[in-house]
C-alpha positions as CSV (number, residue, x, y, z in Angstrom):
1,X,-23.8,-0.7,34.1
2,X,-21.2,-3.2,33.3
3,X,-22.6,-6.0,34.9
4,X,-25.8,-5.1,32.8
5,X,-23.8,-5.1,29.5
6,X,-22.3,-8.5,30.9
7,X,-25.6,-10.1,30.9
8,X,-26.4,-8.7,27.3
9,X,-23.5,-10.9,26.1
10,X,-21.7,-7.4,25.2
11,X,-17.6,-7.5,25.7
12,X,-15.8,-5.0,26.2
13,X,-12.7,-4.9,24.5
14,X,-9.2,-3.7,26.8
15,X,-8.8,-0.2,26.0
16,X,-4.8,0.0,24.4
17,X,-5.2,3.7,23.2
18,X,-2.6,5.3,20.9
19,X,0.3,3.0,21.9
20,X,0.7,-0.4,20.4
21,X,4.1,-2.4,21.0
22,X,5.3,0.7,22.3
23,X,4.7,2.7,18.7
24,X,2.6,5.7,19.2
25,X,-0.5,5.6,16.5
26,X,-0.7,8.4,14.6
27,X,-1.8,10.6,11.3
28,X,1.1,8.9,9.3
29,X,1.4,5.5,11.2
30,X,-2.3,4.1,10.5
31,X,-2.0,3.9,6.6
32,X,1.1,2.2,7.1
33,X,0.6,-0.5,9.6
34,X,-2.9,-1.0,7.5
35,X,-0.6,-1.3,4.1
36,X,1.9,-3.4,6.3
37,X,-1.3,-5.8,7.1
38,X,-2.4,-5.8,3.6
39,X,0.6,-6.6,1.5
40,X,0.2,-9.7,0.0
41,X,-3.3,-8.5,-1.2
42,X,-1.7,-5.1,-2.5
43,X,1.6,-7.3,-4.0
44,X,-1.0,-9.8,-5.8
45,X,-2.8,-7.3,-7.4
46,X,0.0,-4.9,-8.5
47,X,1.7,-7.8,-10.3
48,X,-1.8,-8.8,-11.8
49,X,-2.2,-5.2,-12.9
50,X,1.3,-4.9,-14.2
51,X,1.0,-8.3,-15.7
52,X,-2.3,-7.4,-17.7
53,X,-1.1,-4.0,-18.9
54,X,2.0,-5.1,-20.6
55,X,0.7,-8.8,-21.9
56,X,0.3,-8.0,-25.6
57,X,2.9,-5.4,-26.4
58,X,6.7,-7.0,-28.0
59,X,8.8,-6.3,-24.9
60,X,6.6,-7.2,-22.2
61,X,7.5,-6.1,-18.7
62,X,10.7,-4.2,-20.2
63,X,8.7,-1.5,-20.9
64,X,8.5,-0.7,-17.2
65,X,12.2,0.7,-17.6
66,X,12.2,1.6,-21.5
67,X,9.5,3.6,-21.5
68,X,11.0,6.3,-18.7
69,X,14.0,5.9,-19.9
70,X,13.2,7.2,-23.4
71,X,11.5,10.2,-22.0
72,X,14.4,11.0,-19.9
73,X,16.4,11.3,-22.9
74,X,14.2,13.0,-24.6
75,X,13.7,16.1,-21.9
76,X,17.6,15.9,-21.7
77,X,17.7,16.7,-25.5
78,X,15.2,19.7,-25.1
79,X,16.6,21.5,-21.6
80,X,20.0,20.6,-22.0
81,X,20.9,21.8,-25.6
């Protein structure tokens, strides 16, 4: 059979099952190595998102800590007096 797939031009590629560099593939591990693969494309377009969400308001990117931080105080007022 292989030397038929041979002929085909088909190539068959070396079977590494659920171990790569000695880290066992898993449930978990699969997003992460494909996150790990992709960051500069998830980086790039997290800053382009963030950038375009906060480009017309007065404080800009400071709004990324204000904003929480106002809401913080604000549930602290209400469940702690």
């Amino acid at each position: 059979m292989r030397e038929a797939e041979a002929r085909n031009g088909a190539v068959e590629s070396p079977d590494i099952g659920n171990d790569l560099m000695g880290i066992r593939m898993g449930f978990f591990s699969d997003p992460v190595l494909m996150l790990w693969k992709y960051r500069g494309l998830l980086r790039q377009t997290t800053l382009s998102d963030i950038r375009a969400r906060f480009a017309g308001s007065v404080l800009g990117l400071a709004w990324l800590v204000t904003y929480p931080l106002i809401f913080l105080g604000t549930y602290a007022m209400v469940y702690l007096y």
